[in-house]
C-alpha positions as CSV (number, residue, x, y, z in Angstrom):
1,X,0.0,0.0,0.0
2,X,1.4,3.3,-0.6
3,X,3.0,4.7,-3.6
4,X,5.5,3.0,-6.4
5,X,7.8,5.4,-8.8
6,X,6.9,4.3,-11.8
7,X,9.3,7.3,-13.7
8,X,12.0,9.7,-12.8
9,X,9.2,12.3,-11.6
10,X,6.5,9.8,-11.3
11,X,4.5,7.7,-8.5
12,X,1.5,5.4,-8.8
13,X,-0.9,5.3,-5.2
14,X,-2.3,2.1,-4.7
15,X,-5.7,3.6,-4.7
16,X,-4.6,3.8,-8.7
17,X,-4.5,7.5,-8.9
18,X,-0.9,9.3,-10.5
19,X,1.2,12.5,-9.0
20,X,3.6,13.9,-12.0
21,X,6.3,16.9,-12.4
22,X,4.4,17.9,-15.5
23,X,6.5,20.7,-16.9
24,X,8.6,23.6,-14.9
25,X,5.3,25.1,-13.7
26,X,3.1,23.0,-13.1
27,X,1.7,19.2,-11.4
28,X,-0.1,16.7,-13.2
29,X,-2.8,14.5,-10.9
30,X,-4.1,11.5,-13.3
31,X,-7.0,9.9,-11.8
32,X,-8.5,7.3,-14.1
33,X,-9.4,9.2,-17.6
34,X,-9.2,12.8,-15.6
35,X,-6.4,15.1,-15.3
36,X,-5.8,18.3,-13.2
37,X,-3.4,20.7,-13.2
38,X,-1.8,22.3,-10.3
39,X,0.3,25.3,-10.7
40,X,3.6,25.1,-8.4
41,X,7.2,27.1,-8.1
42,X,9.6,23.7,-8.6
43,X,12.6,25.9,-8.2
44,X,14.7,25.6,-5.2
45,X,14.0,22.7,-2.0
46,X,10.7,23.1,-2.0
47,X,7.4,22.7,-4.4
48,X,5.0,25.4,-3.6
49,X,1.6,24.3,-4.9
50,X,-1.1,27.1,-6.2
51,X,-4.2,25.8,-4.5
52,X,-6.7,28.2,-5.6
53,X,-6.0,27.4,-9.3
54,X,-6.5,23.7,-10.2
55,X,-7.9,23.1,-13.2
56,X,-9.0,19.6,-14.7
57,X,-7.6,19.3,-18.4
58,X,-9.0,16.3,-19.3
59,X,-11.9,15.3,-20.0
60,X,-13.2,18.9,-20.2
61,X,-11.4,22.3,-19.0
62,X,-13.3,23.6,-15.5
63,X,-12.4,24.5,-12.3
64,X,-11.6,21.9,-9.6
65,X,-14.1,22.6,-6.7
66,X,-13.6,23.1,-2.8
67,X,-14.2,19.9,-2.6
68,X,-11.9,18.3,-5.6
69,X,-8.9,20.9,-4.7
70,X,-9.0,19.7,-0.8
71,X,-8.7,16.0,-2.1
72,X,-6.2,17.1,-5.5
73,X,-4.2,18.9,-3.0
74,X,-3.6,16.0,0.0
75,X,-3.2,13.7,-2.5
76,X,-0.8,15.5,-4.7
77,X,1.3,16.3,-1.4
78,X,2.1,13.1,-0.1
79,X,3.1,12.2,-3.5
80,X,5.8,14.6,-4.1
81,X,6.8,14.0,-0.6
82,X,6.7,10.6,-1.8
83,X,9.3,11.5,-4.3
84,X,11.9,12.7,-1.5
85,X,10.6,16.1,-2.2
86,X,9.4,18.8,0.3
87,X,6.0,20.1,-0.5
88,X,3.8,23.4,0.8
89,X,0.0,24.5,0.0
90,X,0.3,28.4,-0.6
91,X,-3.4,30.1,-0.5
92,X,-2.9,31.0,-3.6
């Protein structure tokens, strides 16, 4: 239980779902068919993630809501600390 690297800059939960570096700017969560973006400063020790502006890419462009960006956001932390990264939530 727990999560695998399956890539460089890539880890698979158990519960199935994905947490990826997907560019300089930015965090991929794949969940199934659906994928959100999270903005996030990669540069220096620590990943900052942008938690007011997730947005799902796939299968439509929208907003994440409350509810989405509070589970996006828990999971997508644990992952890049599951990476050997540090990780903060700016309100932002």
């Amino acid at each position: 239980m727990g999560f695998e690297r399956v890539a460089p800059q890539v880890v698979r939960h158990s519960d199935g779902y994905t947490v990826q570096i997907g560019g300089r700017y930015h965090i991929e969560y794949l969940a199934g068919d659906a994928v959100a973006r999270i903005p996030a400063d990669l540069e220096g020790p620590i990943v900052r993630l942008h938690s007011k502006s997730i947005v799902w890419v796939k299968p439509h462009e929208r907003p994440a809501t409350q509810e989405e960006r509070t589970l996006i956001l828990s999971r997508v932390k644990v992952g890049i600390e599951a990476m050997g990264d540090n990780c903060e939530v700016l309100d932002r």
